[in-house]
Each structure stands twice: as C-alpha cells, then as structure tokens.
VOGU-3710 file (C-alpha; in Angstrom, 3 decimals, decimal comma):
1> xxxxxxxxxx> 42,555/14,907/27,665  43,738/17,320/24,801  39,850/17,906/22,849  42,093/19,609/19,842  43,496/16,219/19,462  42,469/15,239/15,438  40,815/11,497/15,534  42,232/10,528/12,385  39,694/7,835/10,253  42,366/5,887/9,319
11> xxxxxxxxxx> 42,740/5,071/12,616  39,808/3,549/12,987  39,484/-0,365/12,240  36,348/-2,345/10,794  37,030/-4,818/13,357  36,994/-2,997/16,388  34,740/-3,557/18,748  34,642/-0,291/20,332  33,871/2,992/18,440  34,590/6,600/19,720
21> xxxxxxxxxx> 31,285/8,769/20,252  33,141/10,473/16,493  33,299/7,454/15,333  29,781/6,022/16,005  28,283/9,613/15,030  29,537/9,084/11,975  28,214/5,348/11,025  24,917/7,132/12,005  25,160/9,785/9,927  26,532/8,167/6,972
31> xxxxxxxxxx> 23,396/5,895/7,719  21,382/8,777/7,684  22,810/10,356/4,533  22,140/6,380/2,952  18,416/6,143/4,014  17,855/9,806/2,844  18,942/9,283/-0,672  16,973/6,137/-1,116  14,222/8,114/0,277  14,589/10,603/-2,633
41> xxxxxxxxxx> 14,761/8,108/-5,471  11,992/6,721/-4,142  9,616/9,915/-3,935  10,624/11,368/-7,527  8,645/7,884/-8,604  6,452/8,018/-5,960  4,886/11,841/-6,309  3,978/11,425/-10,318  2,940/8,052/-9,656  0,697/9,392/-6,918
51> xxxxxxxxxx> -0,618/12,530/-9,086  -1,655/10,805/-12,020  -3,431/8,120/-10,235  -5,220/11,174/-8,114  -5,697/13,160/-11,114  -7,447/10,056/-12,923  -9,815/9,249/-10,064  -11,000/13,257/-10,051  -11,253/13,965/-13,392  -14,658/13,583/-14,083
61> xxxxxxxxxx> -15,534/15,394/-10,990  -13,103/17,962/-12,350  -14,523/18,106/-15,392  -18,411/18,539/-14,439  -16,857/21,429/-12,124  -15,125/23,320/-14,995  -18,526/23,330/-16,890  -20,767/24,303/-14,144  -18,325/27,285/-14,227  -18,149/28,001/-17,319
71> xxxxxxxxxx> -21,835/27,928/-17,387  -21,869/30,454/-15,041  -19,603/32,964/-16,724  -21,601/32,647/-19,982  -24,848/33,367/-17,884  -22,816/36,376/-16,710  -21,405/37,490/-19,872  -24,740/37,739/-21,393  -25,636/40,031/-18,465  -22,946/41,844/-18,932
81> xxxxxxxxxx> -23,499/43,313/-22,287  -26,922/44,896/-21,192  -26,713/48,590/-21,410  -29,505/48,983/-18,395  -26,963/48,050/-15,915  -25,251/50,959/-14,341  -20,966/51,706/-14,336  -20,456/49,781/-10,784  -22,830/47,282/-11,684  -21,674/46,281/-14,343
91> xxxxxxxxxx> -17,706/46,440/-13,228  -18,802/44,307/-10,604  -19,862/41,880/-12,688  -16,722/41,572/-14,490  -14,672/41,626/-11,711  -17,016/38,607/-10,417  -16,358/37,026/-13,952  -12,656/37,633/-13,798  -12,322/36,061/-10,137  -14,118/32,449/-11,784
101> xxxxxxxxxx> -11,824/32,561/-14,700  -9,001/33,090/-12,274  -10,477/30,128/-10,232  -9,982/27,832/-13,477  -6,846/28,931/-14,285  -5,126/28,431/-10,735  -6,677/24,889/-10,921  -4,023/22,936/-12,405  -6,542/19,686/-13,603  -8,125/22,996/-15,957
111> xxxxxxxxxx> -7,906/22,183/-19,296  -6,437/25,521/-20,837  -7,908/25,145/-24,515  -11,677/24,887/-23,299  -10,779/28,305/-21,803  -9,898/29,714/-25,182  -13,474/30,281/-25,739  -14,212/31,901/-22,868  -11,664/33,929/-22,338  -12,082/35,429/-25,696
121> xxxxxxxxxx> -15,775/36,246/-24,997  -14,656/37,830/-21,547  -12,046/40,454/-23,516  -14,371/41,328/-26,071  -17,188/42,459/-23,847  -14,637/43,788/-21,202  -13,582/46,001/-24,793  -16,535/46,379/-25,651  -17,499/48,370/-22,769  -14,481/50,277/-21,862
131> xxxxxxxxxx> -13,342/51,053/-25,655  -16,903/50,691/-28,517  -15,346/52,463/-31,012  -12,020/50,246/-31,074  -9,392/53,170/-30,543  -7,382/52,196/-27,848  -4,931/49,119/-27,736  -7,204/46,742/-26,213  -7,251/44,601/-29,201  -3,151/44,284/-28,935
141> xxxxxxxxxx> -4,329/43,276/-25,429  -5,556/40,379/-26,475  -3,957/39,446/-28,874  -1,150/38,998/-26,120  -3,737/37,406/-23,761  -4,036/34,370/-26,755  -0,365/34,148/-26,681  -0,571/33,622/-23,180  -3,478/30,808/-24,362  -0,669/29,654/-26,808
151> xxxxxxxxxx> 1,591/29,597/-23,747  -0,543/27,147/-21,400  -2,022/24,589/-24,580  1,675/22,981/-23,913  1,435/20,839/-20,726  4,940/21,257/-19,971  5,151/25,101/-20,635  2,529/25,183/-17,772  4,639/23,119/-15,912  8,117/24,012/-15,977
161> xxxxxxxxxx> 6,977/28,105/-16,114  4,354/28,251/-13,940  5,541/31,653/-12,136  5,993/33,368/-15,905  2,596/32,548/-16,813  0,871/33,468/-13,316  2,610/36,317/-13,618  1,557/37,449/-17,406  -2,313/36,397/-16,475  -1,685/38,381/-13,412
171> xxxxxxxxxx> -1,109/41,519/-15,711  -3,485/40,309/-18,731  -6,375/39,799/-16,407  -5,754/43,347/-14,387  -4,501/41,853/-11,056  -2,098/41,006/-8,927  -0,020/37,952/-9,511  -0,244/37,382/-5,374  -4,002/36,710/-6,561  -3,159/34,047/-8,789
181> xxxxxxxxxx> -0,891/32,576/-6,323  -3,421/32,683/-3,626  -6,443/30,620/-5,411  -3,341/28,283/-6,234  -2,059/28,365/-2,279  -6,398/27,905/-1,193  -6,673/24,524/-3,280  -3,539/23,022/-3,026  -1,321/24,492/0,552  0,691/26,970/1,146
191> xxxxxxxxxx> 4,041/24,844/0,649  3,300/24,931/-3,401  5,288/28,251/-3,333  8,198/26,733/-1,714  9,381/25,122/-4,464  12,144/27,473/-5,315  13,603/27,490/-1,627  16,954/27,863/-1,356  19,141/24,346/-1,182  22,217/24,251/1,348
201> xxxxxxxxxx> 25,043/22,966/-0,677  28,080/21,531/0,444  30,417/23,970/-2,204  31,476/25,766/0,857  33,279/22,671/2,613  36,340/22,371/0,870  37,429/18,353/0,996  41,078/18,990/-0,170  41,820/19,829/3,210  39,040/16,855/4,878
211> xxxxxxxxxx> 40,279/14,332/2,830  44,435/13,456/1,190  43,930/13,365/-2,750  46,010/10,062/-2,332  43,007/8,861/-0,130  40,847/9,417/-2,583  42,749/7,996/-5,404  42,652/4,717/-3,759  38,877/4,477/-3,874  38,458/5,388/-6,609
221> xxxxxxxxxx> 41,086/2,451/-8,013  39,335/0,052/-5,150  36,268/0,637/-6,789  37,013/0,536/-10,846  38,871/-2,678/-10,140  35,517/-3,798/-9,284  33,102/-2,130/-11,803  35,258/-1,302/-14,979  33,609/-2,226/-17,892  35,861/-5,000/-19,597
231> xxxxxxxxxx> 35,149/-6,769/-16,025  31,835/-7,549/-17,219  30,426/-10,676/-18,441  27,254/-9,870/-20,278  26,510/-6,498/-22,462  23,948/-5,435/-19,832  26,724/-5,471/-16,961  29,106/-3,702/-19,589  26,216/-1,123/-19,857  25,782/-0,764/-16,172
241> xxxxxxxxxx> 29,286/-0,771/-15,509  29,995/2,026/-18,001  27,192/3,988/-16,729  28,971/3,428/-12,993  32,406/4,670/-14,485  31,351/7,575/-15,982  29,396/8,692/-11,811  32,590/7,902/-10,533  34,778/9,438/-12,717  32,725/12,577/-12,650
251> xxxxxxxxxx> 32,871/12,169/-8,741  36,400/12,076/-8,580  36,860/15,183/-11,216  35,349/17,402/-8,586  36,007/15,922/-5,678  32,846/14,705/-4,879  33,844/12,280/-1,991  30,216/11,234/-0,636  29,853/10,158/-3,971  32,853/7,799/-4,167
261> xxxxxxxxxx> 32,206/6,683/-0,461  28,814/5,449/-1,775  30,080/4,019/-4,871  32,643/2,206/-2,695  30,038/1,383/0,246  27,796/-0,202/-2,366  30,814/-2,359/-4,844  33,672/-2,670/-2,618  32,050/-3,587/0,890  34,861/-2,607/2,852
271> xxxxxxxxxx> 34,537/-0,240/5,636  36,039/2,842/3,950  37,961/3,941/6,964  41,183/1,400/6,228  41,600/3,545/3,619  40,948/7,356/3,906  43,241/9,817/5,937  40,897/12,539/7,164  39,483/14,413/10,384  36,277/12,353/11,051
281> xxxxxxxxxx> 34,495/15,724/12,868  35,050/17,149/9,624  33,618/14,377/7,983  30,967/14,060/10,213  30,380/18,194/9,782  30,634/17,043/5,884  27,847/14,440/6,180  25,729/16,919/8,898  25,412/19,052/5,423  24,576/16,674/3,135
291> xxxxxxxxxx> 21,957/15,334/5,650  20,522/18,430/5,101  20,777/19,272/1,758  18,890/16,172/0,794  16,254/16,853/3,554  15,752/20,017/1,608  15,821/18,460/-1,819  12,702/16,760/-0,907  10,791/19,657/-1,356  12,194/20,563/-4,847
301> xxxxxxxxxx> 11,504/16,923/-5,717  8,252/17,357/-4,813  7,653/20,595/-6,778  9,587/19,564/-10,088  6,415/19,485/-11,597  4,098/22,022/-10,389  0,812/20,393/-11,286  1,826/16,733/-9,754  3,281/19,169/-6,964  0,470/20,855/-6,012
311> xxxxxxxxxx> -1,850/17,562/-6,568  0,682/15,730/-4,181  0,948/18,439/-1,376  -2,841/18,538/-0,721  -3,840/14,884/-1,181  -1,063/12,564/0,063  -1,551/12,144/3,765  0,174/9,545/6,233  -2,033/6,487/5,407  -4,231/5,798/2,737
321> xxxxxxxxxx> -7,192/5,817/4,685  -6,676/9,250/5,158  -5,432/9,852/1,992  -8,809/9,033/0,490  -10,759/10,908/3,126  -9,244/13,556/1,782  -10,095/12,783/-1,507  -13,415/12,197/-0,855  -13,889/15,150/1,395  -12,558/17,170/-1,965
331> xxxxxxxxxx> -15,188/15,089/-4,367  -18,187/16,261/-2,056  -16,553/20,013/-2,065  -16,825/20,557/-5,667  -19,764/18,628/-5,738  -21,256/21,365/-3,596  -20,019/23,773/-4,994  -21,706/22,515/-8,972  -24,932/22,354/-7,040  -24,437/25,568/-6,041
341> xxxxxxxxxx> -23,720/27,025/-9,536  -26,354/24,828/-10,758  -29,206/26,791/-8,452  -27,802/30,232/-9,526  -28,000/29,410/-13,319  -31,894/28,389/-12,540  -32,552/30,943/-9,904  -30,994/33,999/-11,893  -32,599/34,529/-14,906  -32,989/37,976/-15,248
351> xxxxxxxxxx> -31,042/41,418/-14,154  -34,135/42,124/-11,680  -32,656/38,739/-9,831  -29,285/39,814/-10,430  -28,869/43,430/-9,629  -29,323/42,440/-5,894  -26,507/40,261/-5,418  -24,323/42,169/-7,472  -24,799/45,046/-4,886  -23,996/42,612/-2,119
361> xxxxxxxxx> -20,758/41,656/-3,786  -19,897/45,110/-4,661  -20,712/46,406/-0,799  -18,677/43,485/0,655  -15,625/44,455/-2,045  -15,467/48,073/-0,653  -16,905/47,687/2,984  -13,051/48,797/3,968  -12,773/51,587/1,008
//
C-alpha cells in the first residue's frame, strides 16, 4: 500500500461505519480541540471568581498582617534615626526595613495607599542619613518613588503592569528586580512568572493549501443560511445572530477554518467532511496545533490578571477539601508570623535589645562576603 497516498476528507461519509485510523484521529482531536475551548471559557470565569472569593475570606487576616508589619517598621524607623548606632548598624537596619516593605509590596492583597505613609518615612530617614544637609538628588528620588505610589493607587495599573512597576521599585528601593520577583515567586509559585510564555500559533500552517477556498465558501454559506440575522424571530436572536455573523465573517476574512468548522459543528450539525476537500493528516497536523495552543493559553488565562493570578496559582488545588487546607494552612502562617512581630515589638524596646540581633542579621548577610 502506497503511504503517500492523500486520504482526501471529502471522501469520508457521516454514515460510514468504518473510519480510517486518519479519520478516527481526527474526530478525536477535533474532540479534543472542542473540550479544550470550553475548558478555557470556563476558567477565565472560573479564576476571578475563585480570587475574589479567596481574597474576601483572607482579608482580615491580611489586613491584621499588614499592620503587625507596619508596626514593626515604625518600631524600626524610630531606631533608625538614633545617632548612637554605628555605619553597619544602622545600614543593617534599613536594609532589614527595606526587605519588610518589599514583603508588602510583593503581596498583591497590600493595599498600596496605607504604604504611602510609610514609605515616605523610610526615604526621609534613609536621606536623612546618607545626605543631612539636602545636597544631593535624593529628594528627586522620591519624588519619583511617590510617582511610583501614584502608579500602584490604580488597581488595574498594578495589574496590567506589574513587571514595570517591580521593576521601578526594584531601582527606587536599591535592589534587584529578581528580589521583587522572588518574595512574589515565595508566596504565590514559581509559575506566576510564566505568564508571558510564548503561545504556539497556528500562522505558520498555511490552510490555502489544507483546505480549497471553494470548500470553505460553502460553510460559510451552510452556516449564514442558518444564523443570518433577518432569519431571526425575536430582537434577542437578531442580536445573537449578528454577533455570530460578524465571528464568522471575520473567520472567513482570514481564513480561520477551525473557526468556521466550529461555527458549522455547533449551527449546521452536519458532519463537515461532505463538504470540505482537504488532506485530513494535514488537518489533523492543523488541529495537533491548535490542541496545543489552547493548552498553552491556559496559562495566559490564568495570569491575565496578575493579582487573581497569583491568588489562583497558590490556592486552587484539585478538590476543595484541599483547597481549603491550603487556605487554612496559609491563615495559621501569617497568623504566626503577627505573633511573631507582635513579641518583637514588646520584647525590643530599646537599642541595648536591638543591637544584638542586628549583628546576627548583618553576620548572616555577609557570612559568604
């Protein structure tokens, strides 16, 4: 048997009771490629839905967190301004105050105009120290550090330019932007950073020669016969219809044939292989790359919205038992962890109780250097 030989789909009848191995691969993938979309349409609803329901359960425990830390940079920035503690000392202590405010920022439940504050009292001292008599350009410093503040107030700034504005606190607060990233990667998985990975696209497969333009011009009439808008009884289906049209047109005008096979899959219900002339291992190479393409659209569906992203990655799990395990597991972290601030703020009241673990932190810092 010649395997060159071109299985044409034309060939291939609705009613036969017998499919090639080309012909059944390709009822599976076009299957596939069916189950895949859905599967998309139904996450874009399902990851915000998700987020905001997560983000509404945590917030209070988010919110008790941010103050315990904020209480304990204000206990540090008072230390810091005391001219008794020496030049490492007291770098150590704002590189300790810089890592917390760093910690906020990466957390995307933070709410950016409590930091204002904060942030502010941070560059003054850190300008105070480094530049008392106001010569230097510090002050343009921050004056670029609130636009950065300006920057972040607008939810969707922070969420549609999250890289832009890791990047510019990267360089306002002295550090790498890698930093940034990796408080963000620590909270919420490393996958956050794949958002921007690149999508295989099916430009490369050109369908002229898959598919005659006559085959595709009969779909395309197969299915408007069925869905043009003066077909319509009531102004909703005119609506619909219309909005139907205007995908398939579209389709058509750039050849988008997985398009019209699903418009013609889901009006016509007639096994689109009576009409088309093409080579069904093309096809089936055709629907092998949109398999993938939507397998890797998931991810950018998932990171559309870096906050509900990141809130998605770490907390939805398999079932929703574990789901809120993991919730709950997070609740008792930061629960901890404001305990833990809590005993510090009561413990370290002085720079005799603080010059000892600053010299810990600044020995562990440079036990390599």
């Amino acid at each position: 048997m010649n395997s060159s030989k071109t299985v044409k789909v034309s060939s291939v009848l609705s009613h036969k009771k017998k499919l090639s191995k080309q012909e059944e691969q390709f009822n599976k993938n076009w299957k596939k490629v069916q189950s895949l979309e859905k599967r998309n349409q139904k996450l874009k609803i399902e990851v915000v839905t998700f987020s905001k329901t997560v983000m509404s359960d945590l917030a209070q425990t988010e919110r008790e967190s941010q103050a315990a830390i904020i209480s304990l940079i204000t206990q540090l920035l008072t230390f810091a301004g005391r001219k008794s503690l020496s030049k490492w000392e007291k770098e150590t202590l704002f590189l300790w105050i810089k890592e917390n405010i760093e910690m906020l920022y990466a957390n995307p439940m933070t709410d950016h105009k409590v930091m204002q504050n904060i942030q502010k009292q941070y560059m003054d001292t850190v300008k105070n120290y480094y530049d008392p008599e106001g010569l230097s350009d510090l002050q343009d410093q921050q004056s670029d550090e609130e636009s950065l503040f300006d920057d972040v107030e607008g939810k969707d700034s922070f969420e549609n330019n999250f890289d832009e504005m890791a990047k510019r606190m990267a360089e306002e607060m002295g550090v790498d932007v890698d930093a940034i990233k990796e408080e963000f990667s620590k909270q919420f998985g490393d996958d956050f950073f794949d958002k921007d990975s690149e999508i295989n696209s099916n430009k490369d497969v050109d369908t002229d020669k898959i598919f005659k333009k006559s085959s595709i011009n009969k779909m395309f009439k197969k299915i408007a016969s069925v869905i043009h808008p003066d077909k319509a009884t009531t102004a909703e289906d005119r609506e619909k219809f219309h909005d139907v049209m205007s995908v398939l047109s579209t389709a058509r005008d750039n050849n988008d044939v997985l398009t019209i096979f699903s418009l013609f899959d889901e009006y016509v219900g007639q096994s689109a292989f009576d009409i088309i002339d093409g080579d069904i291992s093309q096809i089936n190479e055709l629907l092998k790359k949109r398999i993938d393409t939507l397998n890797d659209e998931k991810q950018q569906i998932i990171y559309e919205n870096p906050i509900h992203g990141a809130v998605y990655s770490k907390f939805k799990k398999a079932t929703k038992a574990k789901t809120q395990k993991e919730i709950d597991e997070y609740k008792i972290e930061i629960t901890n962890d404001i305990e833990m601030y809590e005993m510090f703020l009561n413990q370290v009241t002085s720079l005799k109780k603080l010059k000892p673990i600053l010299e810990e932190k600044y020995y562990r810092t440079n036990a390599f250097y």
